[in-house]
Backbone as JSON Lines, residues from 0, in Angstrom:
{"i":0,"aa":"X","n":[57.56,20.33,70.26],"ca":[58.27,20.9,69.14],"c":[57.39,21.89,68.38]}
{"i":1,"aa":"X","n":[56.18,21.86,68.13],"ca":[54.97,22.52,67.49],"c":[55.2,23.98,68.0]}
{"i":2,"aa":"X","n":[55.1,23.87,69.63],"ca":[55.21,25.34,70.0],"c":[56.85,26.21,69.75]}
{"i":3,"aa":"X","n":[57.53,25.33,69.86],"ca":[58.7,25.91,69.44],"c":[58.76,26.76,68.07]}
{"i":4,"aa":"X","n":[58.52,25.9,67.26],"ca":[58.2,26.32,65.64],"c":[56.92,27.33,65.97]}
{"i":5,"aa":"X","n":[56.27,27.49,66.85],"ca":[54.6,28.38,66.42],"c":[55.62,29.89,66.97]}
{"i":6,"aa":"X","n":[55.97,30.19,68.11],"ca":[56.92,31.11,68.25],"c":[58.12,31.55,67.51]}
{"i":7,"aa":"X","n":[58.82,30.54,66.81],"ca":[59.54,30.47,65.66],"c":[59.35,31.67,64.95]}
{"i":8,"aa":"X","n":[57.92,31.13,64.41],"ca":[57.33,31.87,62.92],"c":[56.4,32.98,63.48]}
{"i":9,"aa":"X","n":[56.38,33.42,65.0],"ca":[55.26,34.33,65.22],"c":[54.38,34.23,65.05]}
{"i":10,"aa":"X","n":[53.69,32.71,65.31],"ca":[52.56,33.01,65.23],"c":[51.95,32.55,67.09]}
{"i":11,"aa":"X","n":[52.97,32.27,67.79],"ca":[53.0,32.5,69.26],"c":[53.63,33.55,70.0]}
{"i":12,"aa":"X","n":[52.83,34.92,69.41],"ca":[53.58,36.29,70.13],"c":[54.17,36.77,71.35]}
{"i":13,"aa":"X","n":[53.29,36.01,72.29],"ca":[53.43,36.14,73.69],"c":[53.42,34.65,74.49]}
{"i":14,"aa":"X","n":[54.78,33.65,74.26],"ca":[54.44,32.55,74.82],"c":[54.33,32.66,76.73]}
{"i":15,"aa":"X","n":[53.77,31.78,77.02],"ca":[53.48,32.05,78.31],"c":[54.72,31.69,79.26]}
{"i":16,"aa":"X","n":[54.72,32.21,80.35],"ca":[56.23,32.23,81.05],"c":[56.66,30.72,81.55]}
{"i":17,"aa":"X","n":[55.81,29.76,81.84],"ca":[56.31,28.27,81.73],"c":[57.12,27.69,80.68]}
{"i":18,"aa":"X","n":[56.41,28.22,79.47],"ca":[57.11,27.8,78.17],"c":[58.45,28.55,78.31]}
{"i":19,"aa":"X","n":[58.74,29.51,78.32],"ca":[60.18,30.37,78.32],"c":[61.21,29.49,79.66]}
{"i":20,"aa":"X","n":[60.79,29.71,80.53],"ca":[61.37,29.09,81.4],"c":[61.65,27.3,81.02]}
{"i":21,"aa":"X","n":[60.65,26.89,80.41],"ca":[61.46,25.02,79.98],"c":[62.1,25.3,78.94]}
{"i":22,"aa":"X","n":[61.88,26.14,78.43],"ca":[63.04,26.38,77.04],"c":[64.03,26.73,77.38]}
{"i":23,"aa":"X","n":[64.22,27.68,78.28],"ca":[65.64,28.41,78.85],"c":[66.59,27.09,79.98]}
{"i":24,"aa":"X","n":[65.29,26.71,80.27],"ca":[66.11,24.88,81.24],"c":[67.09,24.42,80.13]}
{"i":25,"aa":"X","n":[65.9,23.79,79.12],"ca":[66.71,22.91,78.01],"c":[68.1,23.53,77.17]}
{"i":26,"aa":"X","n":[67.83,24.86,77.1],"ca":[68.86,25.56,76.93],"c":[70.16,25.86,77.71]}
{"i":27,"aa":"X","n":[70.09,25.37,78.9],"ca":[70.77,25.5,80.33],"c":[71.29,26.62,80.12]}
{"i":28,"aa":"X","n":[70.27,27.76,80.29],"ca":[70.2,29.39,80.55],"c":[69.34,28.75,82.07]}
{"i":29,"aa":"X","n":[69.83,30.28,82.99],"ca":[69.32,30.6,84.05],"c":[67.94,31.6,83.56]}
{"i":30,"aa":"X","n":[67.14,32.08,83.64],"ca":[65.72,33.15,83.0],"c":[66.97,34.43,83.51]}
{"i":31,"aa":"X","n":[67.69,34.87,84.45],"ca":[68.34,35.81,84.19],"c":[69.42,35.67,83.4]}
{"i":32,"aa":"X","n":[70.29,35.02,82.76],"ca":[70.61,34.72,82.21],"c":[69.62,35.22,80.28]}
{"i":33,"aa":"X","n":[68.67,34.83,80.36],"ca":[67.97,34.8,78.99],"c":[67.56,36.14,79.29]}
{"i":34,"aa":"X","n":[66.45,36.17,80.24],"ca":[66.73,38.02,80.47],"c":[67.87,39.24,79.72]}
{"i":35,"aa":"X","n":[68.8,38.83,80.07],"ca":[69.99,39.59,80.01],"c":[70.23,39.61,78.11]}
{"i":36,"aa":"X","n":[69.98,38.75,78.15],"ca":[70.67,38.45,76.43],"c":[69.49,39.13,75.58]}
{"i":37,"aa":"X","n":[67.86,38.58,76.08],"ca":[67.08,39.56,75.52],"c":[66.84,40.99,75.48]}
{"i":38,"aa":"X","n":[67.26,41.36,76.24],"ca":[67.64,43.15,76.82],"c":[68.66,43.4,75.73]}
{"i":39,"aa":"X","n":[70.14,42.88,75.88],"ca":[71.17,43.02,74.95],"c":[70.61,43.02,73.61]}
{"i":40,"aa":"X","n":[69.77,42.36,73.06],"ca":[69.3,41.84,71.65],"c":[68.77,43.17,71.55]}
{"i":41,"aa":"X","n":[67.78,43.92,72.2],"ca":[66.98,45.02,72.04],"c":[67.57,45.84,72.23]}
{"i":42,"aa":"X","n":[68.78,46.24,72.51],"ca":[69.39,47.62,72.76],"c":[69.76,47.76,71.27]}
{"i":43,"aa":"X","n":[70.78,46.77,70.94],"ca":[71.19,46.32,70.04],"c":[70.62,47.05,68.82]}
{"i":44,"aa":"X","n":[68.88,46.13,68.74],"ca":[67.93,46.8,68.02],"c":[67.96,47.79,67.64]}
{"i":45,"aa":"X","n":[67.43,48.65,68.32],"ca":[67.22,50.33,68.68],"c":[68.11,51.32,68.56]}
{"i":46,"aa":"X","n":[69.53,50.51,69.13],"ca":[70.68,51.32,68.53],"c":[70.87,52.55,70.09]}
{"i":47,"aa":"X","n":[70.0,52.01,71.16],"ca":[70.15,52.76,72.58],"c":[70.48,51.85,73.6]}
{"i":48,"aa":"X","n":[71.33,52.7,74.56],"ca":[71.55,51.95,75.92],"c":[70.05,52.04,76.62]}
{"i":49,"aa":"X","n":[70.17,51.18,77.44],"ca":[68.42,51.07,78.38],"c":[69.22,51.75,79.78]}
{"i":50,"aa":"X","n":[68.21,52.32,80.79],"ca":[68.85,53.21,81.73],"c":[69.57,52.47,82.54]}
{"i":51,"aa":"X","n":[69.31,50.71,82.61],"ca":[70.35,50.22,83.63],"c":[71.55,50.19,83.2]}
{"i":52,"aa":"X","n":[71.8,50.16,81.39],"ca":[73.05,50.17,80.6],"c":[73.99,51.39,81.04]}
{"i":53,"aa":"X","n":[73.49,52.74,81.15],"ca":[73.86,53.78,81.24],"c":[74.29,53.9,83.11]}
{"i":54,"aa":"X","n":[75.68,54.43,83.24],"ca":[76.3,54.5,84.62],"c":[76.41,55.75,84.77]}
């Protein structure tokens, strides 16, 4: 739970890809699946399509 909350609050910037992946389990996300939604979140952001967005 510690690391959950340390990424939470940023103060785990870059958790390591084991951690993402048991989080995305417990979450019953596929990593493409979480992939996808994090991409979406950042377009979002920015207010731009990313070049795979664009057909």
């Amino acid at each position: 739970m510690e690391t959950v909350r340390s990424i939470e609050k940023g103060r785990t910037a870059t958790p390591e890809f084991f951690t993402v992946a048991a989080l995305a389990t417990e979450l019953g996300l596929s990593l493409d699946e979480l992939y996808a939604f994090v991409r979406s979140d950042r377009s979002a952001e920015s207010g731009q399509a990313s070049a795979d967005d664009v057909s």
